[in-house]
Steps between C-alpha positions, in 0.01 A plus 500: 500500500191252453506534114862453518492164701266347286706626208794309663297183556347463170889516364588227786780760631603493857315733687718436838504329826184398725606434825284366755470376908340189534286606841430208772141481662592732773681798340228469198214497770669723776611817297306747259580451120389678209397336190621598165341835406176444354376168638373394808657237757305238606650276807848529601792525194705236423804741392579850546665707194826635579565621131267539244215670651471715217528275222254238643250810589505620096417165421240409715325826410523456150366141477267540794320820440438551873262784599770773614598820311833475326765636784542835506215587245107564551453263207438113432768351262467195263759322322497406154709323294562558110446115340581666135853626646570222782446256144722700299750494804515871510477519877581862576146657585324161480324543817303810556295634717145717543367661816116517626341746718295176601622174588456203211410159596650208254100489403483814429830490292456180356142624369706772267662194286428672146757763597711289601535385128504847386753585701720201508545553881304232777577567860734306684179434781460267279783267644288439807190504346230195510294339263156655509333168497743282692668696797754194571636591147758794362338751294765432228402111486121645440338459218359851477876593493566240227222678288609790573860409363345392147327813500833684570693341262226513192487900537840594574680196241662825317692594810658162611742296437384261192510147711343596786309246680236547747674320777792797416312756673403323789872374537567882582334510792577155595863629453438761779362231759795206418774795552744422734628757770854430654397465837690437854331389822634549813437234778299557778769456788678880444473711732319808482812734525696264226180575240524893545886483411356251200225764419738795504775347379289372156339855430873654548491438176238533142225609631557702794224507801509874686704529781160505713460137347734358610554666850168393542632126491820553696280684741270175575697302712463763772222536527368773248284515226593832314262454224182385615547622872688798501489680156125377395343564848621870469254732535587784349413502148613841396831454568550162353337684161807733455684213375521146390821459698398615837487200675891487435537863531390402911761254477727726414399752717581213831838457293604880513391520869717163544813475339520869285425347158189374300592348190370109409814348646463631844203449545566122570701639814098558647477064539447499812853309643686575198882593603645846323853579471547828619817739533508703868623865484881341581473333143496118672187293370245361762161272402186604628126382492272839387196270561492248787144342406197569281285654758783792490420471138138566503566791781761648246239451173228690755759801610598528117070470404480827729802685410407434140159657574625813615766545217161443277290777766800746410491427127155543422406765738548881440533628843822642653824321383275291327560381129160540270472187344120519519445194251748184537596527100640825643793354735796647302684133591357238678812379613542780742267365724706226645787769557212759657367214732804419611634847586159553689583197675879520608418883572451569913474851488118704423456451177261858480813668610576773224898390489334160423228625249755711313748220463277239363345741253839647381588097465184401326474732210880481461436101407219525327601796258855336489254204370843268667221309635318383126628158389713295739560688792611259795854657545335814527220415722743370726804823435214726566410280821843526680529872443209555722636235770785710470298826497279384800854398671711822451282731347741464168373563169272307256690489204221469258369812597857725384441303159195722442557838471318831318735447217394115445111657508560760252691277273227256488300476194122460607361518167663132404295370895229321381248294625600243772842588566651567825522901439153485317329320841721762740373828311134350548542434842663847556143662322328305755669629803463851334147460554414492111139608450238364246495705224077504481430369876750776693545260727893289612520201318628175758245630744119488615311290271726504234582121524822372296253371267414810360827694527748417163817683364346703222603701195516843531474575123300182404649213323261542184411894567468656130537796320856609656654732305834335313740746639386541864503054454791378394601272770185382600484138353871478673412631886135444479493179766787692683516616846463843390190487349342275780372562832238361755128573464124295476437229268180663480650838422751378210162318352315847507837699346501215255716658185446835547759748521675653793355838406138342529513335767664762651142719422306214623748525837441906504090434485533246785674680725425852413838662451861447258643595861360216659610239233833619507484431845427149468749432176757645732449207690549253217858698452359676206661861568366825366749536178364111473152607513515746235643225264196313573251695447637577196539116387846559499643176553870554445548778701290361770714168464784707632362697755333230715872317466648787653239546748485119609865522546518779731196404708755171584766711594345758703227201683659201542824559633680370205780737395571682798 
């Protein structure tokens, strides 16, 4: 995106709309703002950015080199631009970039001026730069810049353009400064709620803000700060790390308790006032308020923080009608939680009951392994939701689960399930609630002190194991990362094994624990059956390939309640 902008600029395309709010004294000394990303506010704003945040952001942090890590990354990004290619007016790639483990003052950057004629790239820090010797002056209007141009120009002559003049390079940069954003300002005398229509209504549109966004601006009139109050004050950092999106899965979570539907479009219907058309069971259409005011709306985000919590309890845990996601890059879907919490929430009944328990489990893997719930899933989230009202209403069946049946499993073709999928995450989970047992250590993995740190999904037959024979082999560079050769066991363990082979480690597993009985005992666990084992001590990946399938399969039949 940055490289692109300045791509744009240097071409004098447009590069879209600014639009601002001109503040008054009060509202610019009364509420909270946030500067653009990367600098720091001093005093109270004159203007508040309605659209552009992004755009104004990747400039300010390519021209101001401010002392932050790049977003998202654990690295310190500078900005260069290509003079050879920006004077040939070959703009695509012109401005580059290179990341630091360390942060890079201009001095320090400005010191490495040689390689900056080598390379034919200066940073763009050097638009806000100031002359060494005379701070009220630009660094391009400095004569050490001025040399530095000669210099430039007497080395690289062979790679520019024949006629090119000294004050050509610095009208570049100059050409970056002078360009001209089309920009809109709004006057100070809106009101507040007139703005958030503004600010939705502009990002409706290009570039779309999340959902989350902009509820969090039709949610400040009443009263309630999503982002900085509500979502950022959560403590609970586990569950926000099972996905990006969770502070809209909670929204959507209040939306399926609410109205029976989550997707973006009714979640507006949470504004606290907002009138919804609905239809009453005689088919006539009545309006009705789902929130009266934003303190309903913070007690609704609190009761969805909880329920969400316990959906994430039952997820990760591998107790009784639990689900054995014992990492959170083992959730089959993410986007069952909001459906989960919600459930929890509208149910009234014990949720330890057994009729409970069995339900939700026959439910769960039925989604997961129907992986319905991968990609876009709102109309299912919500389908899935109003089957249980129903079911917790008349006792009437979920239909999901009927979709799922022993034929389905033994159809399935787990040697194409490969890392991260839905059906690759469920079959992990279901070793962890099957109490899967170190190979060397003997001891359940997800338990004790085996922290998720040093728990991973593993290869059975190692990725780079050697010496296989050719015939007992000839699938494995095809299933190798599949489900069927991977199961749960110590980082430190899979470090030891290294490449051996199966019929190795399987001695050093013998000497450890001081019988082949007791390792079959613990590869029984890992759903590694005794025609299985046989294959694998014998480095017989092919055959073993097929066994394990056949044995995954029926352990989901016969545990799980899927298929009966």
């Amino acid at each position: 995106m940055v490289s692109e902008l300045f791509e744009s600029i240097l071409q004098d395309y447009y590069t879209g709309l600014l639009l601002f709010w001109d503040l008054d004294q009060n509202r610019a000394e009364q509420e909270e703002w946030d500067p653009i990303w990367g600098s720091n506010l001093e005093g109270s704003p004159d203007m508040a950015v309605l659209d552009g945040q992004q755009r104004l952001s990747s400039l300010y942090y390519a021209i101001h080199n401010p002392e932050k890590k790049f977003p998202n990354r654990k690295s310190y990004y500078v900005f260069y631009l290509d003079l050879i290619k920006a004077l040939d007016e070959d703009y695509e790639e012109a401005v580059t970039y290179k990341y630091f483990q360390y942060y890079r003052t201009w001095e320090q950057l400005s010191e490495d001026r040689e390689s900056w004629i080598d390379r034919g790239k200066v940073p763009l820090a050097i638009l806000s730069a100031r002359d060494p010797n005379d701070p009220n002056k630009k660094y391009l209007d400095s004569r050490e810049f001025q040399d530095w141009i000669d210099e430039f120009i007497e080395q690289r002559s062979s790679d520019l353009p024949s006629d090119v003049k000294p004050w050509d390079i610095r009208d570049v940069f100059v050409s970056i400064l002078d360009y001209s954003f089309v920009h809109y300002p709004l006057s100070n005398d809106r009101e507040i709620r007139d703005i958030c229509n503004i600010f939705a209504k502009v990002n409706a549109s290009g570039m779309k803000l999340s959902t989350f966004d902009l509820m969090n601006a039709f949610l400040y009139p009443s009263g309630v700060e999503l982002r900085k109050e509500l979502w950022e004050k959560l403590d609970n950092e586990t569950l926000k790390r099972i996905d990006p999106n969770m502070k809209e899965y909670l929204l959507k979570t209040i939306s399926l308790v609410k109205q029976n539907y989550c997707s973006s479009k009714y979640l507006y219907n949470l504004i606290p006032g907002e009138k919804v058309t609905r239809r009453g069971n005689d088919g006539k259409r009545y309006e009705e308020v789902l929130v009266d005011s934003g303190e309903e709306f913070k007690t609704l985000w609190e009761q969805a923080c909880d329920y969400a919590e316990k959906a994430r309890e039952i997820l990760m845990n591998t107790g009784d009608g639990e689900f054995g996601a014992i990492r959170t890059e083992f959730i089959p879907n993410s986007t069952i939680v909001p459906v989960l919490a919600a459930i929890l929430w509208e149910y009234d009944g014990d949720i330890e009951s057994p009729e409970f328990k069995e339900t939700l489990s026959r439910w769960y893997w039925s989604a997961v392994l129907s992986q319905d719930y991968s990609g876009s899933s709102d109309t299912v989230m919500a389908k899935d939701f109003r089957d249980w009202k129903e079911w917790m209403a008349t006792g009437s069946t979920i239909e999901r689960i009927t979709k799922i049946d022993g034929d389905f499993i033994k159809e399935l073709n787990l040697r194409s399930v490969d890392k991260g999928s839905a059906r690759y995450n469920a079959i992990i989970c279901l070793l962890a609630l099957n109490d899967a047992r170190d190979f060397y250590k003997g001891r359940i993995v997800g338990t004790g002190d085996f922290s998720e740190r040093k728990i991973n999904d593993h290869h059975i037959f190692p990725k780079k194991v050697k010496d296989l024979h050719p015939d007992d082999a000839k699938t494995f560079d095809s299933l190798k990362d599949s489900i069927v050769n991977r199961t749960l066991i110590l980082d430190e363990t899979n470090n030891d094994i290294k490449a051996d082979r199966p019929s190795e480690y399987i001695q050093e597993m013998i000497d450890k624990h001081g019988s082949e009985t007791k390792v079959q005992e613990i590869l029984q666990t890992h759903l590694i059956t005794d025609s299985a084992y046989e294959h694998l001590r014998n480095d017989e990946f092919d055959d073993f390939a097929i066994e394990r399938e056949k044995a995954i399969k029926q352990h989901i039949i016969d545990n799980v309640g899927v298929g009966n």
